[in-house]
C-alpha positions as CSV (number, residue, x, y, z in Angstrom):
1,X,24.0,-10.4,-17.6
2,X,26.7,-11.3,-15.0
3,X,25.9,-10.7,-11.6
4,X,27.6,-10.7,-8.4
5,X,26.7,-13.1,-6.0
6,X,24.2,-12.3,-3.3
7,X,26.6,-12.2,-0.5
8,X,29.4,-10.0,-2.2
9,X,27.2,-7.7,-3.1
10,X,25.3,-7.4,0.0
11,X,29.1,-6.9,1.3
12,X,30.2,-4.2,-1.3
13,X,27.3,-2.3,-0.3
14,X,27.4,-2.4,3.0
15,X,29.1,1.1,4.3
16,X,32.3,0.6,6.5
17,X,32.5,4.1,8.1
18,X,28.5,6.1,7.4
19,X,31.0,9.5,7.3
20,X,34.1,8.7,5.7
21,X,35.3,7.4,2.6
22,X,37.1,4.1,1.8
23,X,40.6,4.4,0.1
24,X,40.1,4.1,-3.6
25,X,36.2,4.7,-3.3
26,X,34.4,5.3,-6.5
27,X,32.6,9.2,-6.9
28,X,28.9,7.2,-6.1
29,X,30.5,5.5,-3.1
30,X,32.5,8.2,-1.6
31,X,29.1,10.6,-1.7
32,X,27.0,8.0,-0.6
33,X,29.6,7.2,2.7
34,X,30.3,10.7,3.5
35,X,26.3,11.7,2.7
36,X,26.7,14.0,0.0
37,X,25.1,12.5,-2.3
38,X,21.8,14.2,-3.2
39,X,18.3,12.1,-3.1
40,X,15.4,13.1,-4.8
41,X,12.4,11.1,-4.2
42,X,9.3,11.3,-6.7
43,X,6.1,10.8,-5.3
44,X,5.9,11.5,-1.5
45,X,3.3,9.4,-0.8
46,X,2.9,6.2,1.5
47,X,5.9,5.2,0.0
48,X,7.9,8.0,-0.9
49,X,7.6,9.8,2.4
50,X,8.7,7.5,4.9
51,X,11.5,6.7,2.5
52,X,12.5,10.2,1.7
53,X,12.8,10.9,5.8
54,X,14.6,8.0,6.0
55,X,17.7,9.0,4.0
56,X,17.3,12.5,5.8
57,X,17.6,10.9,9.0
58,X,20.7,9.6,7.9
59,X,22.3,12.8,6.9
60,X,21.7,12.9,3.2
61,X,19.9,16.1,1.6
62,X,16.5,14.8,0.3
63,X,13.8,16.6,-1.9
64,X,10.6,15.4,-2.4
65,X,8.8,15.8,-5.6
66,X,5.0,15.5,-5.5
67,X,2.4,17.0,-8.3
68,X,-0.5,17.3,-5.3
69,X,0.0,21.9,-4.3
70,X,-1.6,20.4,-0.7
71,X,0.9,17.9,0.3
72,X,3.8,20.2,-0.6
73,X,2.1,22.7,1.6
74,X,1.6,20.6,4.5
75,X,5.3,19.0,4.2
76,X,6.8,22.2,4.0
77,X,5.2,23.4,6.8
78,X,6.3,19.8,8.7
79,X,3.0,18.9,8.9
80,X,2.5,14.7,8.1
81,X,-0.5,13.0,6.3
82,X,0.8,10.0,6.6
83,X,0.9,7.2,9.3
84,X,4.3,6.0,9.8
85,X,6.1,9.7,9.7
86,X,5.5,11.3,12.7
87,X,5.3,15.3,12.7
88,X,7.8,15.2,15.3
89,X,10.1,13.4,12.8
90,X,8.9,15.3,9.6
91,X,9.6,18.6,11.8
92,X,13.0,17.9,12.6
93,X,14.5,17.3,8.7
94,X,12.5,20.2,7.8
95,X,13.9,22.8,10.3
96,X,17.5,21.0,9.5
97,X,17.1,21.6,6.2
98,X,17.8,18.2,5.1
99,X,14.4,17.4,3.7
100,X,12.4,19.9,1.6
101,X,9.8,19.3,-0.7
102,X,8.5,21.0,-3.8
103,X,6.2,20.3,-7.0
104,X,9.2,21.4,-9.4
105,X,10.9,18.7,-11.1
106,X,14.2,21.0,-12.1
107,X,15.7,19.5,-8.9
108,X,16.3,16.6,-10.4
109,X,19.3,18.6,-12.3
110,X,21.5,18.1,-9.1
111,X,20.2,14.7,-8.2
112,X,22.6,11.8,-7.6
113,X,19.9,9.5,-6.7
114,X,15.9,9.1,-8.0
115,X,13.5,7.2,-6.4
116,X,10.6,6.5,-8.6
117,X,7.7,5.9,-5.8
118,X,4.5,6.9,-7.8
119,X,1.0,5.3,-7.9
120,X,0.6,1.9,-10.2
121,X,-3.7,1.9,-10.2
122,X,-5.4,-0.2,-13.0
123,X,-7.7,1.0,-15.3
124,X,-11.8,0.5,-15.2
125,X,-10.7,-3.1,-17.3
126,X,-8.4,-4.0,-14.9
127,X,-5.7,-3.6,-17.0
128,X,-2.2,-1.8,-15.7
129,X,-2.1,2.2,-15.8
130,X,1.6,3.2,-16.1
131,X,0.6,6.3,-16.3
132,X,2.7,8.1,-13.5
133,X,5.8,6.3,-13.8
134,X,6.3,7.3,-17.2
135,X,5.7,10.7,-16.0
136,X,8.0,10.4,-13.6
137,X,10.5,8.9,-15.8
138,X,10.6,11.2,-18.4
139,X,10.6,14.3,-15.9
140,X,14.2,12.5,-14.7
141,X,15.2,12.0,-18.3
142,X,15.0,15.2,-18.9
143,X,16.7,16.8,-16.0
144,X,19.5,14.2,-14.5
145,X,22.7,14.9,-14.5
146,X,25.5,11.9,-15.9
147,X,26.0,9.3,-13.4
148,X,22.9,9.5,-11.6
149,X,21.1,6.1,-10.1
150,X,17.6,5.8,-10.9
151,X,15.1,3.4,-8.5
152,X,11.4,2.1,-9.1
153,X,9.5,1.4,-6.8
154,X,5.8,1.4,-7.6
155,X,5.1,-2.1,-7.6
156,X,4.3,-2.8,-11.3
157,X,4.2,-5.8,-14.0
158,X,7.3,-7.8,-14.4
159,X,9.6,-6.0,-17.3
160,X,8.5,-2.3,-16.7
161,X,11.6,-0.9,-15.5
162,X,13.4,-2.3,-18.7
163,X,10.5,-2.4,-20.8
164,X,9.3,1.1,-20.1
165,X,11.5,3.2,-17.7
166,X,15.1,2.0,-19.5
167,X,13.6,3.0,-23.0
168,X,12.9,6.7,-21.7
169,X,16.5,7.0,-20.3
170,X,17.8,6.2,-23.4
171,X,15.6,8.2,-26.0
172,X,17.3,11.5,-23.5
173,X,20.9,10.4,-24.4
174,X,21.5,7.9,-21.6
175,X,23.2,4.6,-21.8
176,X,22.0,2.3,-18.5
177,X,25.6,1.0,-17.5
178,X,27.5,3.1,-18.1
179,X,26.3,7.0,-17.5
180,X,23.2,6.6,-16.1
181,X,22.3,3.7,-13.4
182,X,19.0,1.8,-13.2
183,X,17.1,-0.4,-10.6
184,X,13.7,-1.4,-9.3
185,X,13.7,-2.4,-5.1
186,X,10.0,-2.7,-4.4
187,X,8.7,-1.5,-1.7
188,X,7.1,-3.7,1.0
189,X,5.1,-1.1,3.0
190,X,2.4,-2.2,5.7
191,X,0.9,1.2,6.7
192,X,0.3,1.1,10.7
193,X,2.7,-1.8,11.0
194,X,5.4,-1.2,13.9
195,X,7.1,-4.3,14.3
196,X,8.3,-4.5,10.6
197,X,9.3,-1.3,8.9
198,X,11.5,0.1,6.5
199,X,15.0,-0.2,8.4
200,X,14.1,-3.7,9.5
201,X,12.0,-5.1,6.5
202,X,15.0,-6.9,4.2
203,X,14.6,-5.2,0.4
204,X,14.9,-6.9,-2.7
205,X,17.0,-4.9,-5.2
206,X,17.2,-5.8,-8.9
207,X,19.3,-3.7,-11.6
208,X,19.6,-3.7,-15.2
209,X,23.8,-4.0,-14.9
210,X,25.7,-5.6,-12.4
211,X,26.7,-2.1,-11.3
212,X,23.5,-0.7,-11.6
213,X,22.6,-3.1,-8.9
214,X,25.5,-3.0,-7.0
215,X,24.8,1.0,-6.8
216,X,21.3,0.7,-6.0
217,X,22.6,-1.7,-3.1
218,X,24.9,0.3,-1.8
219,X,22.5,3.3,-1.0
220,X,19.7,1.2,0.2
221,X,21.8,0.1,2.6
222,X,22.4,2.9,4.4
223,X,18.6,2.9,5.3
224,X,17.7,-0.9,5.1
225,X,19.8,-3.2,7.4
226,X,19.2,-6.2,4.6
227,X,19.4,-6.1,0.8
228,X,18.9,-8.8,-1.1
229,X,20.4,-8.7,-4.7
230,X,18.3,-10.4,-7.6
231,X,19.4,-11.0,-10.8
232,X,17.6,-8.5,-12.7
233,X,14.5,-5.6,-12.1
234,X,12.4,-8.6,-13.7
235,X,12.7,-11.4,-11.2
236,X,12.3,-8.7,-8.4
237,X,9.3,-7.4,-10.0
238,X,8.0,-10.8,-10.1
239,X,9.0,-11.7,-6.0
240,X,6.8,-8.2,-5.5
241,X,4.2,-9.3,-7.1
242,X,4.4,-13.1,-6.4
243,X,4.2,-11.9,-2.5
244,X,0.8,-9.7,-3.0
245,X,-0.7,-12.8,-5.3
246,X,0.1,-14.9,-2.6
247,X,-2.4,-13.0,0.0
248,X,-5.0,-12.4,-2.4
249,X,-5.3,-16.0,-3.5
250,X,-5.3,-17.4,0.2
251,X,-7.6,-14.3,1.4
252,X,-10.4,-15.9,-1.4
253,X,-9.9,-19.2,-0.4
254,X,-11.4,-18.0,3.0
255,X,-13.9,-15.9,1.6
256,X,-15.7,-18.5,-0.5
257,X,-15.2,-20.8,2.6
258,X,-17.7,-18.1,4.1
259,X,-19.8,-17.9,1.7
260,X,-19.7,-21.8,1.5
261,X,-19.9,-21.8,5.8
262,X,-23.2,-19.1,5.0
263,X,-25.0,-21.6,2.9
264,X,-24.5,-24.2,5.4
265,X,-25.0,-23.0,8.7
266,X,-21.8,-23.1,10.0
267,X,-19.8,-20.2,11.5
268,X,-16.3,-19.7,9.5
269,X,-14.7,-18.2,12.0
270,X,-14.8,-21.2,14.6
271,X,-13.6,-23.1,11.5
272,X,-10.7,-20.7,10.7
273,X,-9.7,-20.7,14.2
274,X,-10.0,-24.8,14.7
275,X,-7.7,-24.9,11.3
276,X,-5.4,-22.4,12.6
277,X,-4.2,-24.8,16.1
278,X,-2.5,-27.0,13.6
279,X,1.2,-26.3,14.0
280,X,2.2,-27.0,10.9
281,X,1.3,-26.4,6.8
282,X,-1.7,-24.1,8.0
283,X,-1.3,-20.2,8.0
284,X,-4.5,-19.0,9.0
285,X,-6.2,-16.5,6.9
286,X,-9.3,-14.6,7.7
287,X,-12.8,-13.5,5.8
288,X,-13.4,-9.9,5.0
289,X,-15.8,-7.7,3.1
290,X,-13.0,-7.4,0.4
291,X,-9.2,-6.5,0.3
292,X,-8.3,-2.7,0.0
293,X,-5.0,-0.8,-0.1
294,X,-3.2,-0.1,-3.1
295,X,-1.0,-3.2,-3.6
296,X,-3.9,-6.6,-2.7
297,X,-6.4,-6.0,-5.2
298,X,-4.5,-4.0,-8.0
299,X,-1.7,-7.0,-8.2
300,X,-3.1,-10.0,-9.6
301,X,-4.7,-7.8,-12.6
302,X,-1.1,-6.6,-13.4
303,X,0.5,-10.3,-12.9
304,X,-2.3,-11.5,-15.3
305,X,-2.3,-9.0,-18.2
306,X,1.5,-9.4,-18.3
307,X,1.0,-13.2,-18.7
308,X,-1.0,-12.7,-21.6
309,X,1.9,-11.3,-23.6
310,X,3.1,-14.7,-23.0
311,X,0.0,-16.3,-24.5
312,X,-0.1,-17.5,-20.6
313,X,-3.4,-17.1,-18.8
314,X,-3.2,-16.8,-14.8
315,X,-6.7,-18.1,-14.4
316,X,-6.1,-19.4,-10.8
317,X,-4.9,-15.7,-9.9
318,X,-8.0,-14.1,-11.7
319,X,-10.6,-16.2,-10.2
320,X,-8.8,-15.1,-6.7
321,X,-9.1,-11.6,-7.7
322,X,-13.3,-12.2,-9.1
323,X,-13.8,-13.9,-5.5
324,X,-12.7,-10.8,-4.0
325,X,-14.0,-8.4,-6.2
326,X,-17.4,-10.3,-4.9
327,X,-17.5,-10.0,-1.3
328,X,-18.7,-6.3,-1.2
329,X,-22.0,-7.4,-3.0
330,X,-22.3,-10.6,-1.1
331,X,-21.3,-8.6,2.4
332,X,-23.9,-5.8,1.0
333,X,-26.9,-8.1,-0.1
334,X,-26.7,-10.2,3.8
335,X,-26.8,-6.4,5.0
336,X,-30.2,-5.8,3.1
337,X,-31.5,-9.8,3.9
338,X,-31.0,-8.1,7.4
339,X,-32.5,-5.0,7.4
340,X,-35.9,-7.1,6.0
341,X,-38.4,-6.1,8.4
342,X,-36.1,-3.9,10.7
343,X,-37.3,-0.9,9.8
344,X,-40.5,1.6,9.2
345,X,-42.1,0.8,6.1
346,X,-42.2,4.3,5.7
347,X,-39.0,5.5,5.7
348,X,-36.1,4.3,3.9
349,X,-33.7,2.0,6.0
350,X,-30.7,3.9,8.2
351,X,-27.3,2.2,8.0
352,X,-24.5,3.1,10.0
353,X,-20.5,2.0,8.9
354,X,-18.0,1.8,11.6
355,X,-15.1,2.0,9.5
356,X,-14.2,3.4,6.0
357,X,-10.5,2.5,5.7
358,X,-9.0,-0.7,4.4
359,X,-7.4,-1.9,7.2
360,X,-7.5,-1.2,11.3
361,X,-6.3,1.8,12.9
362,X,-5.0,3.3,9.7
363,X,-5.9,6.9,7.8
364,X,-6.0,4.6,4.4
365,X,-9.2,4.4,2.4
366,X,-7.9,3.2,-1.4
367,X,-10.0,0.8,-2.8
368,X,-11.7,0.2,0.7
369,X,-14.9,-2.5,0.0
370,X,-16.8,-0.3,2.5
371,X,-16.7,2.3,-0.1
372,X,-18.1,-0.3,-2.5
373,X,-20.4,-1.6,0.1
374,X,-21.7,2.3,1.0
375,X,-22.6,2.4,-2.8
376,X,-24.2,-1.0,-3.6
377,X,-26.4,-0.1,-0.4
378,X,-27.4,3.7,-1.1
379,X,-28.2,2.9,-4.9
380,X,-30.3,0.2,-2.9
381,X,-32.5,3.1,-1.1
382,X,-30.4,2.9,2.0
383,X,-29.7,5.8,3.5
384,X,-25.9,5.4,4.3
385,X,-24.0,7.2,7.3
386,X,-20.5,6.1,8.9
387,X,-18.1,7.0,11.7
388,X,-14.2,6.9,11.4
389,X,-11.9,8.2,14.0
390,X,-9.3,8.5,10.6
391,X,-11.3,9.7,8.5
392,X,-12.9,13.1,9.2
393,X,-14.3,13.5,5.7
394,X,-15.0,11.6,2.5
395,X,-15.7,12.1,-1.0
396,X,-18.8,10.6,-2.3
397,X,-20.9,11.4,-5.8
398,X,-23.1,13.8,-3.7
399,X,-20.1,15.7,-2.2
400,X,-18.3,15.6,1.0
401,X,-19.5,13.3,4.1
402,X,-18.5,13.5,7.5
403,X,-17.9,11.0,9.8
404,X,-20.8,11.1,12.4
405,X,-19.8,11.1,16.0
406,X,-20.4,8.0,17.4
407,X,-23.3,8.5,20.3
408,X,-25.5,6.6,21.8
409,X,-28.0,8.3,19.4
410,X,-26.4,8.0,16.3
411,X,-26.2,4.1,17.2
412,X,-30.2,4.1,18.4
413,X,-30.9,6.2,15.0
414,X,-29.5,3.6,12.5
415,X,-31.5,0.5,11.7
416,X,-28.5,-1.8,11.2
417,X,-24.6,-1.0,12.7
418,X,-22.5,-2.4,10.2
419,X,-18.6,-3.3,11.3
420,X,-16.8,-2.8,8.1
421,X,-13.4,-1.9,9.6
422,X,-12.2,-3.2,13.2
423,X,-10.5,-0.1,14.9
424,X,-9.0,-1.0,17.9
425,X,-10.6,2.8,19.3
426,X,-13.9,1.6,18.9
427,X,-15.6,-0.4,22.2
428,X,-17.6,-2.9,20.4
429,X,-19.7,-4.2,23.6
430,X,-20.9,-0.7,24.2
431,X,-21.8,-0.8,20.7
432,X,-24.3,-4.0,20.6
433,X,-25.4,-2.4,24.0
434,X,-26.7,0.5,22.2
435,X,-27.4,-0.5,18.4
436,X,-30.3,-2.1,17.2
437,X,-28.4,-4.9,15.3
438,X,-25.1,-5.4,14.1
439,X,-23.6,-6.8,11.1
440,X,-19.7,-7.8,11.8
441,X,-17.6,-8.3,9.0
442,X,-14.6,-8.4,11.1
443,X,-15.3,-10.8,14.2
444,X,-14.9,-7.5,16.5
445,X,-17.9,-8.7,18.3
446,X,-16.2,-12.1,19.1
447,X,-15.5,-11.2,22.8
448,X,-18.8,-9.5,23.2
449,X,-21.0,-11.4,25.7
450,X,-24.0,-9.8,25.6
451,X,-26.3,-8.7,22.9
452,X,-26.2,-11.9,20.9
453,X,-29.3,-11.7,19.6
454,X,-28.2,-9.0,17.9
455,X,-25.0,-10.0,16.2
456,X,-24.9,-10.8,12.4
457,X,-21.4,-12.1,11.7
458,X,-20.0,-12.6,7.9
């Protein structure tokens, strides 16, 4: 495949006036200048609805396409479940008129442009479920008109957007190239992140035709202030992934260092921080009870089950993902060590979790290790509470809990307070004044100066 170079195109797709058309513009170009063109985003999720208010922001008419009745209920009424779209924001497009959402795929009849921003989870085996974007691609098959662009991206394996999504155009009629346009541009979303987000986040864009990419550039960049061409979906696939692996493999090279630190007395998180005043070929990483979020854990196990088709085996990357995988049981097994003794023989031992959410100050609980620790430690005759000031309620396999208001008596009540998520809300010192001990998975109680004799630490 020819391709242009990373400069022209970056060039061609950058708009000269965001209302008018150039002289001797394309039909995609001039709608995309003079925002006409309409954008239907599939999958109004983390991904798909900061991206779909994006474009609306900018003038284009956007319709978001979700199967969950709740969230079309919610957006319809302006109302936002998710971090990085304010209601204000989500308000505004709705009243305008320029974003609307509904769970009926026929809109994709008048679409111009898809985005494909559905879930990519893995399977009990760890293997890849492409479950939703073939959904999602055969819903557009069906329904797009000639012409249209079509964009992954739900980060997936290297080769699904010509592997699976191209196929599905094609059995519908479509020839990618020249009446129907295809491209993956992952997404790089930090949910809670300010400093870095969509507009100023550069996106890597990767089509199946020279002007399938070129396309794909071109209306990214009216949202994006830096698109980096590739030279196909597959090598942008593989940078998506490559940048997950990355964390993941360095993330459990610090967690066996604490396990390793554990075993020999020493505390890991003097020895990260002495590593990290090194200016140079050091980028300090820190221990956890486990990685969470969609894109951390679910990666490698994609990346590696690709390989295998390649009689390749990615056994550096897997034994990453393993180490990982551990630290809930080895986080969970120190909290039992520590509740030893700390309680009435009596009564089964009271845990408390400050934090059920993958990361700080975020409403995000996928494939949290607290979860995974709250279970290890109940089917271990724990009795399990937690408090989250983002997470209300929580589905468990005895029904809904609620988070337990965080009290003086709630903390006095629980044999052990567990840190398993470091909200910045939370005032830890007035925590180890009131708890009975504390197990820190997070370093929150680093600053804390008294209490000491309370403190656990990973």
């Amino acid at each position: 495949m020819s391709t242009a170079r990373p400069a022209d195109a970056v060039e061609q797709a950058r708009p000269r006036d965001r209302h008018a058309a150039a002289p001797g513009d394309a039909p995609f170009d001039s709608k995309v200048r003079t925002r006409s063109a309409r954008i239907a985003v599939i999958g109004v999720g983390y991904v798909g609805l900061p991206l779909a208010l994006s474009y609306a922001r900018q003038g284009f008419a956007v319709t978001g396409i979700d199967v969950d009745p709740a969230k079309i209920a919610m957006l319809a009424a302006g109302r936002s479940y998710v971090d990085d779209v304010s209601v204000g924001d989500l308000a505004e497009e709705v009243r305008a008129g320029r974003f609307i959402a509904t769970s009926d795929p026929d809109v994709l009849r008048t679409a111009d442009v898809i985005f494909i921003c559905v879930p990519t989870p893995y399977t009990k085996n760890k293997e890849p479920d492409t479950t939703y974007i073939r959904s999602a691609a055969e819903d557009a098959a069906r329904r797009m008109p000639r012409d249209s662009l079509v964009i992954l991206r739900s980060t997936s394996y290297p080769r699904t957007t010509e592997e699976l999504v191209r196929p599905i155009l094609g059995g519908a009629g479509f020839t990618v190239g020249a009446d129907a346009f295809l491209a993956f541009a992952p997404e790089r979303v930090d949910p809670g992140r300010r400093d870095f987000t969509l507009r100023n986040t550069p996106v890597l864009v990767g089509g199946c035709d020279e002007e399938s990419t070129r396309r794909a550039a071109l209306i990214l960049s009216q949202c994006v202030d830096q698109v980096v061409p590739m030279s196909s979906p597959a090598a942008a696939e593989m940078a998506k992934l490559l940048e997950n692996v990355f964390r993941n493999v360095n993330i459990a090279l610090v967690n066996q260092l604490a396990m390793l630190c554990d075993r020999m007395g020493l505390d890991v998180w003097e020895v990260t921080a002495g590593a990290a005043t090194k200016p140079y070929g050091f980028l300090p990483f820190h221990p956890g009870p486990g990685v969470g979020g969609h894109c951390i854990p679910v990666d490698p196990y994609y990346l590696a089950w690709k390989a295998r088709e390649y009689d390749f085996h990615m056994d550096f990357v897997e034994l990453a993902a393993r180490v990982n995988d551990d630290m809930p049981y080895f986080t969970a097994t120190k909290i039992l060590l520590a509740l030893n003794g700390a309680h009435e023989a009596a009564a089964a031992p009271r845990v408390l979790l400050l934090g059920v959410t993958f990361k700080r100050d975020v409403a995000d609980y996928r494939n949290s290790p607290a979860l995974r620790i709250m279970e290890i430690l109940r089917k271990n005759g724990v009795k399990v509470s937690y408090h989250d000031p983002y997470i209300p309620e929580l589905p468990a396999a005895s029904g809904i809990v609620t988070s337990q208001p965080l009290t003086r008596e709630t903390l006095a009540d629980a044999d052990c307070i567990v840190i398993a998520t470091d909200h910045s809300t939370i005032d830890y010192g007035w925590v180890v004044q009131h708890a009975r001990k504390v197990f820190d998975t997070r370093n929150a109680t680093a600053r804390v100066s008294h209490g000491r004799e309370k403190i656990i630490r990973l």
